[in-house]
N, CA and C of each residue as an Amber inpcrd file, in Angstrom:
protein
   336
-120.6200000  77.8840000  80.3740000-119.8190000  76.7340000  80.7290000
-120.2350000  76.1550000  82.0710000-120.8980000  76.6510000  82.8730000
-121.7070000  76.5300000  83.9110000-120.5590000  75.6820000  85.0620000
-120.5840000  74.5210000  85.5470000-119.6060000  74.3770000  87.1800000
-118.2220000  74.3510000  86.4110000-118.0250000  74.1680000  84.8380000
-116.4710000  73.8460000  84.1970000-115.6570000  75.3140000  84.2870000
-116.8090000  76.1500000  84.2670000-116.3380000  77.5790000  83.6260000
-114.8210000  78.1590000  84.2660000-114.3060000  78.4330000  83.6800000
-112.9570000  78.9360000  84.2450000-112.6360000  80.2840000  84.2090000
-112.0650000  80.7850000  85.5790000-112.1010000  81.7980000  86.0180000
-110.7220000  82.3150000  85.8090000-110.1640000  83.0030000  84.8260000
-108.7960000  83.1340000  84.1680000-108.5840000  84.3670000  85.0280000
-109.4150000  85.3920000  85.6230000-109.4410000  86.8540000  86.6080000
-109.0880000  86.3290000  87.6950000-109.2090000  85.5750000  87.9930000
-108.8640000  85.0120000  89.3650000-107.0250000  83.6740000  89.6010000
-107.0050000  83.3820000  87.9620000-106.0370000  82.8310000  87.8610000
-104.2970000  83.7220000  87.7780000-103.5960000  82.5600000  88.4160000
-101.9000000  83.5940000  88.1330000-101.2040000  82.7620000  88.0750000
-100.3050000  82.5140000  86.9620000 -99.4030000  81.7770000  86.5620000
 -98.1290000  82.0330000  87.4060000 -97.8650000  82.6310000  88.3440000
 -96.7550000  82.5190000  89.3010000 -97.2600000  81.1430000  90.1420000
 -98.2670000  80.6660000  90.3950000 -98.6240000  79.9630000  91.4070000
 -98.8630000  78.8020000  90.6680000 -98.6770000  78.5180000  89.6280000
 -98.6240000  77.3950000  89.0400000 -96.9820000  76.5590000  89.1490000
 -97.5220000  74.7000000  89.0300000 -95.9960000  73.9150000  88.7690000
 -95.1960000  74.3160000  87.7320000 -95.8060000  74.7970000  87.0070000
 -95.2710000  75.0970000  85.6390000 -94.2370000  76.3370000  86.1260000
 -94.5880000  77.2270000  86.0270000 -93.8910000  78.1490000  86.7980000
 -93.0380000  77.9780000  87.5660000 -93.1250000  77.3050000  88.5410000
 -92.0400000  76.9300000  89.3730000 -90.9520000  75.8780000  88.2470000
 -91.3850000  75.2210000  87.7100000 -90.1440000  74.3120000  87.4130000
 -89.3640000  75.2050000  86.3680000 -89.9270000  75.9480000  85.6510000
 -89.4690000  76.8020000  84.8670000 -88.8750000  77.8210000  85.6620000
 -88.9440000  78.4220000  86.6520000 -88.2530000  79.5420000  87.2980000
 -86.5380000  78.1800000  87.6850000 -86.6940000  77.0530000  87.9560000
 -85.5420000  76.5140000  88.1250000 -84.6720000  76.0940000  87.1840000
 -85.1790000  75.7450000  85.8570000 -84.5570000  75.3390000  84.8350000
 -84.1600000  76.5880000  83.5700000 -84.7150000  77.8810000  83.8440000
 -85.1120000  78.7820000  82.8910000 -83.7870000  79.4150000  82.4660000
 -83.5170000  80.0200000  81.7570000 -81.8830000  80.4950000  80.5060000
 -81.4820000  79.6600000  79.7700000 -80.0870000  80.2760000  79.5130000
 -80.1880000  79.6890000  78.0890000 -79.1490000  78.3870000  78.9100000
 -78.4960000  78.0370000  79.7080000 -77.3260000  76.3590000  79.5120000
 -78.1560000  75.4820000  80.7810000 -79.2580000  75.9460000  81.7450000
 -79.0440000  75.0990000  82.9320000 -79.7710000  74.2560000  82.6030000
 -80.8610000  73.6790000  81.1840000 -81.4220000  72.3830000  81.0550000
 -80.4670000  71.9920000  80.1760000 -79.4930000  72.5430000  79.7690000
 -78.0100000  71.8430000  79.0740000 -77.1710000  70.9760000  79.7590000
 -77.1630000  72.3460000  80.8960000 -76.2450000  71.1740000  81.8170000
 -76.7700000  70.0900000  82.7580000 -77.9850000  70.1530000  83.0370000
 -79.0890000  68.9200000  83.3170000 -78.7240000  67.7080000  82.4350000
 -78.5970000  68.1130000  81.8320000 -78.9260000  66.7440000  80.3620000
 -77.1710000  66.3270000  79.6330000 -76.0450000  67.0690000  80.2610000
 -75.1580000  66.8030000  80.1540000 -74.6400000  65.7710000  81.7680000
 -75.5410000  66.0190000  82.1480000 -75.5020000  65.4250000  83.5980000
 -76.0570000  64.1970000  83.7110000 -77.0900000  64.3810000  82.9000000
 -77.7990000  63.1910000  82.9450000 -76.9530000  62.2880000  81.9750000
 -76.6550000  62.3790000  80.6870000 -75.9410000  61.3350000  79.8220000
 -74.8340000  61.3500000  80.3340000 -73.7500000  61.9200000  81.4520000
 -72.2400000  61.8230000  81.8070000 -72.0800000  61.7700000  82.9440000
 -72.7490000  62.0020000  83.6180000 -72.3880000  61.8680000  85.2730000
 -71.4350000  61.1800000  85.8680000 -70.4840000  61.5430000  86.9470000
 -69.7710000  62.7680000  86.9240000 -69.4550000  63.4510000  86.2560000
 -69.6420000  64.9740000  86.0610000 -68.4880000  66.4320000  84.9350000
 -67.7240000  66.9450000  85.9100000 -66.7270000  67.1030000  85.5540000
 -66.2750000  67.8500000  85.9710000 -66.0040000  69.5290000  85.2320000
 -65.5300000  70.6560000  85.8000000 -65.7330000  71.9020000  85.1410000
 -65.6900000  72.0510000  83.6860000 -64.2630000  71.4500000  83.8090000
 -63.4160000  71.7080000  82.3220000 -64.1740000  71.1020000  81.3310000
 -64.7660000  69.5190000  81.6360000 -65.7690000  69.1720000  80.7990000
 -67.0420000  69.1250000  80.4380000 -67.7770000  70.0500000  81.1780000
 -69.0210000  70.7760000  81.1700000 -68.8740000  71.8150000  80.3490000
 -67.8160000  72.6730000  80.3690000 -67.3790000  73.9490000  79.6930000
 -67.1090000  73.5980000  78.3110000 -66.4730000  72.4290000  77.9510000
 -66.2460000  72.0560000  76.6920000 -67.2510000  71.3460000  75.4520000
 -68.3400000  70.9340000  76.7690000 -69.3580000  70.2100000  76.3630000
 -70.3130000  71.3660000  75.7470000 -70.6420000  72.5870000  76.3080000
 -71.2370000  73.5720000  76.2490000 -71.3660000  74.5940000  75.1460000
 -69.7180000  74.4260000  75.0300000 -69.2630000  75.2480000  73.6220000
 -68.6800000  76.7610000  74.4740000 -69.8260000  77.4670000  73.6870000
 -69.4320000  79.0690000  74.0850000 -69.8180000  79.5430000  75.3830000
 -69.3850000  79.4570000  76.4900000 -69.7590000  79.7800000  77.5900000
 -68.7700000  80.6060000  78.7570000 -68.8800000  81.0980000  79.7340000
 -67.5830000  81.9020000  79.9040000 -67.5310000  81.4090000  81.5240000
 -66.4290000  81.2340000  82.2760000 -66.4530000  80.7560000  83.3450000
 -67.4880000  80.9470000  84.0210000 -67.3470000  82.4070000  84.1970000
 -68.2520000  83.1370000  85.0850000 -69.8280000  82.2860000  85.0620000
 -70.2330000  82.4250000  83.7080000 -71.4920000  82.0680000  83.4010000
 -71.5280000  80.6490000  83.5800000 -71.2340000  80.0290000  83.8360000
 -70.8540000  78.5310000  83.6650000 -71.1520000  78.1290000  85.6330000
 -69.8680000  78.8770000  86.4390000 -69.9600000  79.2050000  87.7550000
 -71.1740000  79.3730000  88.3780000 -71.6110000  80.7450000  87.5220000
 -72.9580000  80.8370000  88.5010000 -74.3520000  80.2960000  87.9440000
 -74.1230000  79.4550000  86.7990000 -75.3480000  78.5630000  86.4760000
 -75.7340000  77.2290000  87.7170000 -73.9350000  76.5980000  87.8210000
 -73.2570000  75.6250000  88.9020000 -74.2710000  76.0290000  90.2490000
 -73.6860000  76.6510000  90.7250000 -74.5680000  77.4420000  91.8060000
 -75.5410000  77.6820000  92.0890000 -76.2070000  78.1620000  91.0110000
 -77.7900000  78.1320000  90.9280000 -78.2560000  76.7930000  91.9330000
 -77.9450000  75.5670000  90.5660000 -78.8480000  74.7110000  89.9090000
 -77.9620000  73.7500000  91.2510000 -77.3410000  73.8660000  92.0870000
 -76.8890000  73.2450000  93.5750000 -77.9600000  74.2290000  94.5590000
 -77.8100000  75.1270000  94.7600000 -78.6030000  76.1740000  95.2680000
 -80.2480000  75.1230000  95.2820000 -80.9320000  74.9610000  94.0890000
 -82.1490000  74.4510000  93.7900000 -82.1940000  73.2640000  94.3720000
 -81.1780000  72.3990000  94.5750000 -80.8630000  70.9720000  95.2130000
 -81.0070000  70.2650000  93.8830000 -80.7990000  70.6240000  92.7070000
 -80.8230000  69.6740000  91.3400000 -79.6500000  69.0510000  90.7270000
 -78.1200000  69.5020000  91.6630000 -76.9280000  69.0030000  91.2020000
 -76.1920000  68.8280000  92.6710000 -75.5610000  68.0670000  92.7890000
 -74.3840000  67.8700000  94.0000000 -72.9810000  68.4440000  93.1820000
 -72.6230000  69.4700000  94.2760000 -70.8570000  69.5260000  93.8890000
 -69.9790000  68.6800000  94.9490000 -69.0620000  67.4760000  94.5280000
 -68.3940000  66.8860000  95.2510000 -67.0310000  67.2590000  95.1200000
 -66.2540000  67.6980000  95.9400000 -64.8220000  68.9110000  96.0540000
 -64.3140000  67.5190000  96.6940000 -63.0890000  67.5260000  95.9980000
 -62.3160000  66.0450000  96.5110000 -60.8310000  66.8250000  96.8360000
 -60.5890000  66.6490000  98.4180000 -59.3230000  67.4280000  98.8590000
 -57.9390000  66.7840000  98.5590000 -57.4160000  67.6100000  97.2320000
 -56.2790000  67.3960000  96.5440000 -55.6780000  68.6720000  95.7700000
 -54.5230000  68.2160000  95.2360000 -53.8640000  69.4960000  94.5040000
 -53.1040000  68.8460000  93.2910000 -53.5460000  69.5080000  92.2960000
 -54.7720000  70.5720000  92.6230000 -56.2700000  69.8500000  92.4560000
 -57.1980000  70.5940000  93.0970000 -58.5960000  70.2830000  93.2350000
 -59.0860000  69.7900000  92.2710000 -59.9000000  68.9910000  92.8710000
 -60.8510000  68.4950000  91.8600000 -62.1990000  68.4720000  92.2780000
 -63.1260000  68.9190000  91.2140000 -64.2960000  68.9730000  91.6840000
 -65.3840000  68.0730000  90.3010000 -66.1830000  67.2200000  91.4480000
 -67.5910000  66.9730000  90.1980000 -68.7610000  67.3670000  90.0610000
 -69.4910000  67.7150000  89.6470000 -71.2180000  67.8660000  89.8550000
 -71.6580000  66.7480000  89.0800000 -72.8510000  65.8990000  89.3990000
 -73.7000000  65.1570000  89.2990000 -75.3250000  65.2680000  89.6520000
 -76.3420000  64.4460000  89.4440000 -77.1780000  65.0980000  89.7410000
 -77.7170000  64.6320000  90.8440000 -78.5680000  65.1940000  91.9030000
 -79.4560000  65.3830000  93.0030000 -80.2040000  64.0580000  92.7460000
 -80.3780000  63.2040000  93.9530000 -81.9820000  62.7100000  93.4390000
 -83.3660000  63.7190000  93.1570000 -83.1900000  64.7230000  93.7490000
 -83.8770000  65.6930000  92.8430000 -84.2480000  66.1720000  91.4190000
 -82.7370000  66.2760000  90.9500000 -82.3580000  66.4660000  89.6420000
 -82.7840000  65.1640000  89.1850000 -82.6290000  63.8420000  89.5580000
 -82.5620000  62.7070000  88.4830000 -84.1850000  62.9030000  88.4190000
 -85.1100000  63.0070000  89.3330000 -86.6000000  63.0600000  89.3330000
 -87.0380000  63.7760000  88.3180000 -86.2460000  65.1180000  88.0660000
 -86.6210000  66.2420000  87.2250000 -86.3520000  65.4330000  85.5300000
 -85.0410000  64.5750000  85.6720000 -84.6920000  63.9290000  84.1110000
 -85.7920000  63.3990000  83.0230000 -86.9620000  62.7510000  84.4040000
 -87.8760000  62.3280000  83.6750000 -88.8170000  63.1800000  82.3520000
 -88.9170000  64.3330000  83.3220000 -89.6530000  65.5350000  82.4380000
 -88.7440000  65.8320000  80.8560000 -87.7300000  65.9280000  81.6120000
 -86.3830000  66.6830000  80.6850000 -86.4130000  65.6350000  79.3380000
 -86.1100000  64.3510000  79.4980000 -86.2670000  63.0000000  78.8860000
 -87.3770000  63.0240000  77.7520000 -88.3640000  63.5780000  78.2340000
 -89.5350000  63.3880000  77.7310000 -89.3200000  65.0290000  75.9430000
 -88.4980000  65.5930000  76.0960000 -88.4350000  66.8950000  75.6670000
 -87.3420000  65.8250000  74.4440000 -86.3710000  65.4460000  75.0190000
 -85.6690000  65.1710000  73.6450000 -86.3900000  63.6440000  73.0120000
 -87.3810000  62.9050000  73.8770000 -88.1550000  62.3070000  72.9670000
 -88.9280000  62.9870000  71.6830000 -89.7100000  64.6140000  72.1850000
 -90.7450000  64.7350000  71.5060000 -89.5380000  65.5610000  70.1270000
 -88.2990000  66.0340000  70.6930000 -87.4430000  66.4240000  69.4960000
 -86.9350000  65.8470000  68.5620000 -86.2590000  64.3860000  69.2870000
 -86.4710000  63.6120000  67.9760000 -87.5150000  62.5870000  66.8750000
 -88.3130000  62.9660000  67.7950000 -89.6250000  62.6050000  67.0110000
 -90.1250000  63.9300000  65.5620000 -90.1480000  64.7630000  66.4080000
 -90.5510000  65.9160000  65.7490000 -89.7890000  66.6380000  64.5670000
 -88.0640000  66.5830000  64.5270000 -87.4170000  67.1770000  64.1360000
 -87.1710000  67.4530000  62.8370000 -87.5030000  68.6940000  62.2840000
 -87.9140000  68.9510000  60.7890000 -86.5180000  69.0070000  60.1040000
């Protein structure tokens, strides 16, 4: 293969984009709740949870967290009683939609 040749011994998929965007989006609800974000913005808990189906606070909580953690969702806590809270997405997150976007194009294109 001579100057093309590729050196796969020397390659590591930790150090790839791929990798990284996947270490942020990776399990089973947080490109769910991306994309529930993206078609609804603002959710609030109760309707993220309902949107989701089977999911259990907990898991729901610390997906939330994560995917704020990553800078891909804003939580906006509005001081009242009782509380109310929204998540929406990051201009981060909306950057990421594009990719995401592109996934339920090729699904409903594809879909057997």
């Amino acid at each position: 293969m001579g100057c093309m040749e590729r050196y796969i011994e020397y390659a590591n998929f930790a150090d790839t984009g791929f990798s990284y965007t996947m270490s942020l989006i990776s399990g089973k609800h947080k490109m769910v709740i991306l994309y529930c974000l993206m078609e609804y913005e603002p959710v609030r808990f109760n309707e993220m949870k309902r949107y989701l189906g089977n999911i259990t606070d907990k898991t729901l909580s610390s997906n939330l967290k994560e995917l704020e953690a990553d800078q891909l969702i804003v939580r906006k806590e509005y001081p009242q009683i009782p509380p109310k809270v929204e998540y929406s997405l990051s201009e981060r997150g909306k950057s990421l939609m594009k990719v995401l976007d592109q996934l339920c194009v090729w699904g409903a294109k594809n879909r057997l």
